[in-house]
Structure formats: C-alpha cells, structure tokens
PDB file of N, H, CA, C and O in Angstrom:
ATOM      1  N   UNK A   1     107.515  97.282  63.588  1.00  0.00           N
ATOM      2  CA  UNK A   1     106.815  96.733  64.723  1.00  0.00           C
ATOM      3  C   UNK A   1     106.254  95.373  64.324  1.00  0.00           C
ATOM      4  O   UNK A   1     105.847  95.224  63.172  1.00  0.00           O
ATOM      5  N   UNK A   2     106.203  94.335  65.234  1.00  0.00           N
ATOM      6  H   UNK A   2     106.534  94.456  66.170  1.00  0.00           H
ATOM      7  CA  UNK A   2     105.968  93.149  64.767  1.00  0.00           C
ATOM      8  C   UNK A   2     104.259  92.944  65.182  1.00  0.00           C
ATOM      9  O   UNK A   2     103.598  93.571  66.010  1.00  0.00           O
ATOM     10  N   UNK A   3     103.928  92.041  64.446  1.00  0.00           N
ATOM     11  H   UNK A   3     104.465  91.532  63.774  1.00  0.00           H
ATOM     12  CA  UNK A   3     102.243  91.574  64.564  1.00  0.00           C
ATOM     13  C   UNK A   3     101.986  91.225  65.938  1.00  0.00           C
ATOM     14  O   UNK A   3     100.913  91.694  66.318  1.00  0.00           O
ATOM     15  N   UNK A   4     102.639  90.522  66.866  1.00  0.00           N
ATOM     16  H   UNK A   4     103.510  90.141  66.558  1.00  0.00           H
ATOM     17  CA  UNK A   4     102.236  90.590  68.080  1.00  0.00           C
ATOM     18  C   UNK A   4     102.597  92.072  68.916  1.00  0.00           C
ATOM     19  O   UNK A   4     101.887  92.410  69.863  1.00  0.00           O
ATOM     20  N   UNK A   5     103.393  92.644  68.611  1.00  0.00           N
ATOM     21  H   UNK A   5     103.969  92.370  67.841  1.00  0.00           H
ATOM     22  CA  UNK A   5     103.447  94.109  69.178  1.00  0.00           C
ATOM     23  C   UNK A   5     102.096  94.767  69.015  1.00  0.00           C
ATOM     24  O   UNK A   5     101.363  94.981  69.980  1.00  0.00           O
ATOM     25  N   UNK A   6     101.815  95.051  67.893  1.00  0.00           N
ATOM     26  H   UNK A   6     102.411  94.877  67.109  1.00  0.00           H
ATOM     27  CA  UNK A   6     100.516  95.788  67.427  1.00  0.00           C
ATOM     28  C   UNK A   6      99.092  94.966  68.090  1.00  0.00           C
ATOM     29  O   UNK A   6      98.062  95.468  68.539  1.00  0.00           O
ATOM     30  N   UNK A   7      99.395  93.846  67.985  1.00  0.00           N
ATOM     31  H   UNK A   7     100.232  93.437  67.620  1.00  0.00           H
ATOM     32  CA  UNK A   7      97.980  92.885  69.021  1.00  0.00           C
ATOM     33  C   UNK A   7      98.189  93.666  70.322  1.00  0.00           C
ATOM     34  O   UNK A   7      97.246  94.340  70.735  1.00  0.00           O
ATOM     35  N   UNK A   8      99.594  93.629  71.158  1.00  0.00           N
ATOM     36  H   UNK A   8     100.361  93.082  70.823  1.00  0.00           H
ATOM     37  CA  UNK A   8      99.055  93.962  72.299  1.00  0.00           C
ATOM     38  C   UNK A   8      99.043  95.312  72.907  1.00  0.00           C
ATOM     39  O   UNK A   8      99.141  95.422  74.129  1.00  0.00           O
ATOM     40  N   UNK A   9      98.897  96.632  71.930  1.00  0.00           N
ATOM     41  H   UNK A   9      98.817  96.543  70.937  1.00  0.00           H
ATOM     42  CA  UNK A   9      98.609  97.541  71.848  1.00  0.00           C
ATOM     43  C   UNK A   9      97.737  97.754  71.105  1.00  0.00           C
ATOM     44  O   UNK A   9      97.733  98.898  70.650  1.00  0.00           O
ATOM     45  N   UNK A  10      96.722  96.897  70.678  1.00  0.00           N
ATOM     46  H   UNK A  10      96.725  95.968  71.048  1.00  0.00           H
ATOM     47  CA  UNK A  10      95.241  97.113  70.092  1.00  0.00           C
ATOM     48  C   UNK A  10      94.681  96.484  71.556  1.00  0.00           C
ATOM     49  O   UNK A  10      93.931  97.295  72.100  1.00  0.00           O
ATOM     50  N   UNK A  11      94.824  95.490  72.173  1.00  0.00           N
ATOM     51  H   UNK A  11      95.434  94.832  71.731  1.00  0.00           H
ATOM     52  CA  UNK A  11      93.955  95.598  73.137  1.00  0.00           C
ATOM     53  C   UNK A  11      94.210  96.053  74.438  1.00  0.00           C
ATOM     54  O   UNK A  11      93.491  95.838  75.414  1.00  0.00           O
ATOM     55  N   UNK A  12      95.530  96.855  74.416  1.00  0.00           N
ATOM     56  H   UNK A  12      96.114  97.030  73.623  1.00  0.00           H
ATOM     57  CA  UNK A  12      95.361  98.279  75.786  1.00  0.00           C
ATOM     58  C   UNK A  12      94.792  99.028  75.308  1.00  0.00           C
ATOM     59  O   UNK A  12      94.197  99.867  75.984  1.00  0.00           O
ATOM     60  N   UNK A  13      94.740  99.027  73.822  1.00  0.00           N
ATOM     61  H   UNK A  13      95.223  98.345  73.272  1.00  0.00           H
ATOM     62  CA  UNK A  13      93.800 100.420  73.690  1.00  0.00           C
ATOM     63  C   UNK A  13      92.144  99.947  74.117  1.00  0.00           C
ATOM     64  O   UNK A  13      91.203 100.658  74.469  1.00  0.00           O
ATOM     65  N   UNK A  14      92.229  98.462  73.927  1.00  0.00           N
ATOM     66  H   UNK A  14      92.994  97.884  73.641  1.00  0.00           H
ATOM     67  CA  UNK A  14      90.338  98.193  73.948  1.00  0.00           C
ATOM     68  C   UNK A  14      90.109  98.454  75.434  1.00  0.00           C
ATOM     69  O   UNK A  14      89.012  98.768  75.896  1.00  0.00           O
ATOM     70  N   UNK A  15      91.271  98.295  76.180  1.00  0.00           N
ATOM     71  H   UNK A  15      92.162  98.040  75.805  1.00  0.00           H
ATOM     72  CA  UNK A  15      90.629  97.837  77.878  1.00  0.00           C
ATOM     73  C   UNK A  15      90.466  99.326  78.505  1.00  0.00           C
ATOM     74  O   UNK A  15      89.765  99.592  79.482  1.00  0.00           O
ATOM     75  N   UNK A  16      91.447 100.479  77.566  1.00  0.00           N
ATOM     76  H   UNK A  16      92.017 100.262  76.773  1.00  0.00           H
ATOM     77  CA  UNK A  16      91.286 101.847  77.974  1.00  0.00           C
ATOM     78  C   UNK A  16      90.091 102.391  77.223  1.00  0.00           C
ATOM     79  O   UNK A  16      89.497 103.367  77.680  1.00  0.00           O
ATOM     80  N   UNK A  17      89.680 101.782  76.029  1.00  0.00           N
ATOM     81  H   UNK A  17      90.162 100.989  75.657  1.00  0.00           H
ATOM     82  CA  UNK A  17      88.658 102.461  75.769  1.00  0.00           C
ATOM     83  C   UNK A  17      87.103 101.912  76.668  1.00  0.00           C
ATOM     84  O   UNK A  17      86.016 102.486  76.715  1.00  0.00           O
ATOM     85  N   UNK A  18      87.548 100.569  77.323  1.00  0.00           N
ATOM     86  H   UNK A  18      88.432 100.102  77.285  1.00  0.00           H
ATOM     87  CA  UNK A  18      86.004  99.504  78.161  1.00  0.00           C
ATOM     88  C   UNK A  18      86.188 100.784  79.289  1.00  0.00           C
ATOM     89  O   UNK A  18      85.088 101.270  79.553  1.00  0.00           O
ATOM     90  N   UNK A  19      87.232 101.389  79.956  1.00  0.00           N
ATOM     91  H   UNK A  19      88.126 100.993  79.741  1.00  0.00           H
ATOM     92  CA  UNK A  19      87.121 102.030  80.819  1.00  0.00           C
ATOM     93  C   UNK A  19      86.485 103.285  81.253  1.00  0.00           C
ATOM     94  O   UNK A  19      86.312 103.651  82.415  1.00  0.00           O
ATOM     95  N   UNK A  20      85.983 104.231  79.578  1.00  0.00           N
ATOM     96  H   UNK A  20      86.124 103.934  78.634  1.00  0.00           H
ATOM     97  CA  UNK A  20      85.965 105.083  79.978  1.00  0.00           C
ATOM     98  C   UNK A  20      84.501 104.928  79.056  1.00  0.00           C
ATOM     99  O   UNK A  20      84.071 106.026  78.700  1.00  0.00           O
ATOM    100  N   UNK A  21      83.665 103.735  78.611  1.00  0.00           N
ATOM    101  H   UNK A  21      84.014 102.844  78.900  1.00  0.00           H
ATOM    102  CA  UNK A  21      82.471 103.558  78.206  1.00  0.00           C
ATOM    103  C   UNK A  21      81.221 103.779  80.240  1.00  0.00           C
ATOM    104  O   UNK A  21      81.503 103.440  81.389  1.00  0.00           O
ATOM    105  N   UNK A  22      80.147 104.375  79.725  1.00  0.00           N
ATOM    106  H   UNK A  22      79.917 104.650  78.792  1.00  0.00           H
ATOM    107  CA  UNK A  22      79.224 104.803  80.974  1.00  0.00           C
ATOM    108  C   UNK A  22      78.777 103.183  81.325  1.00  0.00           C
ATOM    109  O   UNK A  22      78.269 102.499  80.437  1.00  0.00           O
ATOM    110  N   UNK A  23      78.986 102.697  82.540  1.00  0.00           N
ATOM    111  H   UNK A  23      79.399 103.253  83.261  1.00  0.00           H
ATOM    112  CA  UNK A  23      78.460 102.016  82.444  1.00  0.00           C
ATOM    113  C   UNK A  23      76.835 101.622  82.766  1.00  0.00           C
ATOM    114  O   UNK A  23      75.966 102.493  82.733  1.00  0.00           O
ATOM    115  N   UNK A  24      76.570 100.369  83.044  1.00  0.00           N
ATOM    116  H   UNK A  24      77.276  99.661  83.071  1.00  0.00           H
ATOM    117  CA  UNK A  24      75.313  99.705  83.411  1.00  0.00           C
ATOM    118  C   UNK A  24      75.320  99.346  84.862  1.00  0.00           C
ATOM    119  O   UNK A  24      76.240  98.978  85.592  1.00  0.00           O
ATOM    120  N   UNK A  25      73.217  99.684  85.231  1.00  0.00           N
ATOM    121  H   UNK A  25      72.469  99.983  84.638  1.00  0.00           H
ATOM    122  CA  UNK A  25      73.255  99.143  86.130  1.00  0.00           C
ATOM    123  C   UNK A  25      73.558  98.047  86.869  1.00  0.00           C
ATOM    124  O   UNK A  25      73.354  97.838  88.065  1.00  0.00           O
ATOM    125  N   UNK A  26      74.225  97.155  85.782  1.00  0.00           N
ATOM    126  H   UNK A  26      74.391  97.325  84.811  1.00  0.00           H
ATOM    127  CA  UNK A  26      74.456  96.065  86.276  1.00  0.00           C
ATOM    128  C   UNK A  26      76.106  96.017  87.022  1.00  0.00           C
ATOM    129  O   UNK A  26      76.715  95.078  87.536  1.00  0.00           O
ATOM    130  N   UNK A  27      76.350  96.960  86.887  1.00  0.00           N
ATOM    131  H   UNK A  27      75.855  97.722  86.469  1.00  0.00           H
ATOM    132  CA  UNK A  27      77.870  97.378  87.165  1.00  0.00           C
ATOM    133  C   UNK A  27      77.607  98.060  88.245  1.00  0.00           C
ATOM    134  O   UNK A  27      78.503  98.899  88.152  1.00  0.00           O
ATOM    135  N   UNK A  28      76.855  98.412  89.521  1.00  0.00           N
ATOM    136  H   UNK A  28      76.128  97.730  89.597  1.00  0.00           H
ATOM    137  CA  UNK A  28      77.048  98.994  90.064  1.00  0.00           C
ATOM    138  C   UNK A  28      76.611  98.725  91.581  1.00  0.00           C
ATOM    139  O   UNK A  28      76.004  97.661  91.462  1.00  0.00           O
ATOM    140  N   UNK A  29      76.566  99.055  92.886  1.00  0.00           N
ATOM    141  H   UNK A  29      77.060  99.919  92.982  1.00  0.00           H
ATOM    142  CA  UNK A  29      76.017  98.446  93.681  1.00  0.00           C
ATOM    143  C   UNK A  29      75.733  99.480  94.380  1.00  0.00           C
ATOM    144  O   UNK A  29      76.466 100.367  94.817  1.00  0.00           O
ATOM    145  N   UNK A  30      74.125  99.242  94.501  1.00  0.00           N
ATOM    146  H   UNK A  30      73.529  98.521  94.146  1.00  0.00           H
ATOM    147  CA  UNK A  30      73.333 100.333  95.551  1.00  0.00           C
ATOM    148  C   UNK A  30      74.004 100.197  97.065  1.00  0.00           C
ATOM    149  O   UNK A  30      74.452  99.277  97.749  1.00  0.00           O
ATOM    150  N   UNK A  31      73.779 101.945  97.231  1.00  0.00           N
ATOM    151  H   UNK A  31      73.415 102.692  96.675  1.00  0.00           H
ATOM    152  CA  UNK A  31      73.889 101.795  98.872  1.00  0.00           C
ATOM    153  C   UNK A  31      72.865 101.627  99.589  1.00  0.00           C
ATOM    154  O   UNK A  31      72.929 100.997 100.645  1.00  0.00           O
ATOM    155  N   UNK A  32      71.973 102.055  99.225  1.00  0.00           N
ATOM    156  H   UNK A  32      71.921 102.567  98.367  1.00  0.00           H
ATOM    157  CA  UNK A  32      70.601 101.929  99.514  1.00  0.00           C
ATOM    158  C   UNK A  32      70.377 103.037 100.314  1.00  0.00           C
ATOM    159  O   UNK A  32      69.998 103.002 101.484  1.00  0.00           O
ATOM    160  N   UNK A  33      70.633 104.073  99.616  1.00  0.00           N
ATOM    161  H   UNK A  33      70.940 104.101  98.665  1.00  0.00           H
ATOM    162  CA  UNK A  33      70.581 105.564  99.923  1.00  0.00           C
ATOM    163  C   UNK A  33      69.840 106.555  98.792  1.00  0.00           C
ATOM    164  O   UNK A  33      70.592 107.369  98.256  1.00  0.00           O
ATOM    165  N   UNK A  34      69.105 106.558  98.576  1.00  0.00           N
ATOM    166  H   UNK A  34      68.494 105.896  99.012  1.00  0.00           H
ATOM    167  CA  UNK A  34      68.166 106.608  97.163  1.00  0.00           C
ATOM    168  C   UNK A  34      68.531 108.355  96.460  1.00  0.00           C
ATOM    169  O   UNK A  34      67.944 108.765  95.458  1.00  0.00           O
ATOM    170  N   UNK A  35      69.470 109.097  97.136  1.00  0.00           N
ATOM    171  H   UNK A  35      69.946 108.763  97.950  1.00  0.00           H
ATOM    172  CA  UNK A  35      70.150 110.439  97.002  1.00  0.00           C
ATOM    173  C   UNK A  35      71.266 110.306  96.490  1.00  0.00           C
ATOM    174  O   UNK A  35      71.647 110.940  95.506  1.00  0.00           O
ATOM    175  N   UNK A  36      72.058 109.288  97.227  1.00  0.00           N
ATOM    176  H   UNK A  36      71.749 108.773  98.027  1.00  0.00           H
ATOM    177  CA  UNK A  36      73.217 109.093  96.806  1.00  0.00           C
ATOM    178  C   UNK A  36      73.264 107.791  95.722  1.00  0.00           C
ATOM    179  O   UNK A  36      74.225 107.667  94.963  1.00  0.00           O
ATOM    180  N   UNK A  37      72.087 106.792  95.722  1.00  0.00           N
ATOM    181  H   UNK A  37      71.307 106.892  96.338  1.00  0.00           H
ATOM    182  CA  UNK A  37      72.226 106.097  94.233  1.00  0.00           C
ATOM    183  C   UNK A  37      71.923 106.942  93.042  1.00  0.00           C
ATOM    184  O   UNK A  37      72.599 106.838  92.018  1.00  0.00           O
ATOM    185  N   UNK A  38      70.765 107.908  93.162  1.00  0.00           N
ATOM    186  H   UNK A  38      70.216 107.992  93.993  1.00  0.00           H
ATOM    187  CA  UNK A  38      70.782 108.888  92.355  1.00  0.00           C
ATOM    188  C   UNK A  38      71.396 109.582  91.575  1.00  0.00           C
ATOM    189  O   UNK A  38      71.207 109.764  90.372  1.00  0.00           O
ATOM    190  N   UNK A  39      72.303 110.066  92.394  1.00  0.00           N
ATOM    191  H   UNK A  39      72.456 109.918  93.371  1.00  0.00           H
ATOM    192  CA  UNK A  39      73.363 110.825  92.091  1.00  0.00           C
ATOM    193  C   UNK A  39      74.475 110.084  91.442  1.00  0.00           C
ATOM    194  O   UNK A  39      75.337 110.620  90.745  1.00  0.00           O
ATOM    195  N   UNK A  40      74.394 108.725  91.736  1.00  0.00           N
ATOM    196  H   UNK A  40      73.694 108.290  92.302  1.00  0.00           H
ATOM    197  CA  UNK A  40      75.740 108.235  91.384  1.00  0.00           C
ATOM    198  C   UNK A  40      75.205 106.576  89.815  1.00  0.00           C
ATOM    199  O   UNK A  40      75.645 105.522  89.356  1.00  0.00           O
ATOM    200  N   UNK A  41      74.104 107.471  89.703  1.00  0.00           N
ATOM    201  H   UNK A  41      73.746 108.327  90.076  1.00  0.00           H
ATOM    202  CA  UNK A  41      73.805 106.687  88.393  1.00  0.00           C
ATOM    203  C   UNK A  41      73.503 105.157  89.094  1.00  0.00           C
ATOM    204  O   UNK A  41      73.569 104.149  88.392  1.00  0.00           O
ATOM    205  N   UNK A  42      73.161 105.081  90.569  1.00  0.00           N
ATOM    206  H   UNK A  42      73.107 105.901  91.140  1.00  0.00           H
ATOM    207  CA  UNK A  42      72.610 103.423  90.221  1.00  0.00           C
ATOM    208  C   UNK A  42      73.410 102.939  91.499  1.00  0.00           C
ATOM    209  O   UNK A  42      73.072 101.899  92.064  1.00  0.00           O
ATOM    210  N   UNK A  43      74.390 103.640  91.915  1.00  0.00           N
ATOM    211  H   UNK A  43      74.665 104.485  91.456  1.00  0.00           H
ATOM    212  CA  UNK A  43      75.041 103.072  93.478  1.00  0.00           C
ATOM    213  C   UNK A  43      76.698 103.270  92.554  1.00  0.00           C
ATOM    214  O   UNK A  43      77.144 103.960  91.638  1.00  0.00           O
ATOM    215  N   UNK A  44      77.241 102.030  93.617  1.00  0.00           N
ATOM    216  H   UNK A  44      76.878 101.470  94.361  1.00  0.00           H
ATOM    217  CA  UNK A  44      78.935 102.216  93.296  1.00  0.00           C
ATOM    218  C   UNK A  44      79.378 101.727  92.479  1.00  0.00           C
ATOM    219  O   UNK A  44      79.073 100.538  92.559  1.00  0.00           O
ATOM    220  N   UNK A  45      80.160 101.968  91.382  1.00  0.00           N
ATOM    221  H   UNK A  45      80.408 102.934  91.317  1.00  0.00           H
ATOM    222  CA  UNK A  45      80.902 101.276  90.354  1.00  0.00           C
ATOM    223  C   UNK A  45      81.775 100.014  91.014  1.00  0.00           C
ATOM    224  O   UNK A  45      82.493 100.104  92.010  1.00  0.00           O
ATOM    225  N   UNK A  46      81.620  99.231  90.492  1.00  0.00           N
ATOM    226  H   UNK A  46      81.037  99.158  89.683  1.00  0.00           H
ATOM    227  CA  UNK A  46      81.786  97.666  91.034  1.00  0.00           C
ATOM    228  C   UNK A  46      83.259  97.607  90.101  1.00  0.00           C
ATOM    229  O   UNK A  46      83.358  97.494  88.879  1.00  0.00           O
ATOM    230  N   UNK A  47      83.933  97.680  90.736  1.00  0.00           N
ATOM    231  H   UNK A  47      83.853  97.771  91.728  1.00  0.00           H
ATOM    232  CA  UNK A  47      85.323  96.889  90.363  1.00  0.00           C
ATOM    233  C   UNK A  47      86.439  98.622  90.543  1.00  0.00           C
ATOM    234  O   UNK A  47      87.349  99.021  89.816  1.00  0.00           O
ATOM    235  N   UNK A  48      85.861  99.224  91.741  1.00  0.00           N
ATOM    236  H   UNK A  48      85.122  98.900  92.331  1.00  0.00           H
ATOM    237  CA  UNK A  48      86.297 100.485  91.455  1.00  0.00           C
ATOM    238  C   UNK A  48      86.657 100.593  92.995  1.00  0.00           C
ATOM    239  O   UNK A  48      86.194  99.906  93.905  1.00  0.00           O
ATOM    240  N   UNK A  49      87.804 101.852  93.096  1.00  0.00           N
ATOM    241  H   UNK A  49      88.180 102.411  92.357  1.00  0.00           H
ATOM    242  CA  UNK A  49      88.124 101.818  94.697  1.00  0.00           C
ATOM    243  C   UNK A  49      87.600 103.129  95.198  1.00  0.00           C
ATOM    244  O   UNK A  49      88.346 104.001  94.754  1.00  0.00           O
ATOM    245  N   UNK A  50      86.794 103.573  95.813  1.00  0.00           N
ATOM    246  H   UNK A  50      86.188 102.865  96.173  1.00  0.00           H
ATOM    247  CA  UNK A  50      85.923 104.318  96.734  1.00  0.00           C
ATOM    248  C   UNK A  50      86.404 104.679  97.548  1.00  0.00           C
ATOM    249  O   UNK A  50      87.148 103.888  98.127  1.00  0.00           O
ATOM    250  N   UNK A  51      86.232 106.593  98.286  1.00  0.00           N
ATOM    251  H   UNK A  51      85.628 107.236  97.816  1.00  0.00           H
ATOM    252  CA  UNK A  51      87.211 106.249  99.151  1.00  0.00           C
ATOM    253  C   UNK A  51      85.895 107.044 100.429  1.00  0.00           C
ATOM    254  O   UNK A  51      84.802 106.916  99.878  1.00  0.00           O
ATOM    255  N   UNK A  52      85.774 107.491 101.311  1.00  0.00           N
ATOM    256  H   UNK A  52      86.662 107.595 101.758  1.00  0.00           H
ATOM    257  CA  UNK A  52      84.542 107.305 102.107  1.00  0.00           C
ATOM    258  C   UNK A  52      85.015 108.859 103.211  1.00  0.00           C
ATOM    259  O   UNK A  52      85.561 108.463 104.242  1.00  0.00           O
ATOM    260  N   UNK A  53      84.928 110.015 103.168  1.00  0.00           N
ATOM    261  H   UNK A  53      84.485 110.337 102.331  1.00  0.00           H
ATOM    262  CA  UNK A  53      84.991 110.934 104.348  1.00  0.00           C
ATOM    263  C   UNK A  53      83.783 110.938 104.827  1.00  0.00           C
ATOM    264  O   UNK A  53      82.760 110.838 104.150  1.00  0.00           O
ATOM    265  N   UNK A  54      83.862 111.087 106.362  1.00  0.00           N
ATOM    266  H   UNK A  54      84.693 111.168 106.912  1.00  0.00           H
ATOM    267  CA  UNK A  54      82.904 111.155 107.608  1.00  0.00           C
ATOM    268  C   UNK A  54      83.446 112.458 107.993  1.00  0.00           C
ATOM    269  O   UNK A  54      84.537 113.014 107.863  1.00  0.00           O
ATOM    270  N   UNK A  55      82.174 112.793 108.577  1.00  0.00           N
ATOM    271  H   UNK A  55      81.288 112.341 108.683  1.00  0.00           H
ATOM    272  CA  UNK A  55      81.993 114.562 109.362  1.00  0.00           C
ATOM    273  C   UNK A  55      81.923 113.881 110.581  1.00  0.00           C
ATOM    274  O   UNK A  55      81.530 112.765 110.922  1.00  0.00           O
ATOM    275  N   UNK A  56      82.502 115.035 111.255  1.00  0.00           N
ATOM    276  H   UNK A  56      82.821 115.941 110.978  1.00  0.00           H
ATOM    277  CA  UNK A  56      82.719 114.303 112.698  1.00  0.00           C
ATOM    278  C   UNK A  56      81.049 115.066 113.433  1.00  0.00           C
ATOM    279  O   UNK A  56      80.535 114.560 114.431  1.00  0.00           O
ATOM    280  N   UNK A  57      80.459 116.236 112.756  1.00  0.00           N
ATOM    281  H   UNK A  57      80.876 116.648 111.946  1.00  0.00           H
ATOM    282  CA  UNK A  57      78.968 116.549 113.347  1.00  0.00           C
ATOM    283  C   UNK A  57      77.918 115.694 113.549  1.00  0.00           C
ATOM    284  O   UNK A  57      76.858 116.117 114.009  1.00  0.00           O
TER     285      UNK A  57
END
C-alpha cells in the first residue's frame, strides 16, 4: 500500500471517528422547547438531517 493510500484512510478513519465523538452545545440548535432540548442534549445536531412526524390529534 502506498503512503498516500494509508493518508487517505487515516483520515476516513478521523472523520468516522469526529462522527461518533458526543458533541457540544455549540453544535446544536435549540427548538426552544425546553422538554425536547432536554432530551436531546441542547436542541438539534447541526449539520444533521431530522426528520419531523405530526399527530394528526
């Protein structure tokens, strides 16, 4: 395996390991629902896709 092979499978491994570090509040964006920021460590993970069910009651 050549030296740039191994570079760019040392840093998929870094971006899979940034992924699964907890993050910070600074990573996250309140709903301003103080149950559901609660629960969700601080609001929504910012750079993340969310997906939203409604009750029709």
């Amino acid at each position: 395996m050549t030296t740039d092979a191994v570079a760019r499978l040392r840093e998929q491994v870094r971006r899979l390991e940034r992924r699964s570090l907890p993050h910070s509040h600074a990573d996250t964006l309140p709903t301003g629902h103080s149950a559901v920021d609660d629960h969700l460590g601080g609001g929504l993970k910012t750079g993340s896709l969310h997906d939203f069910l409604i009750s029709d009651c």
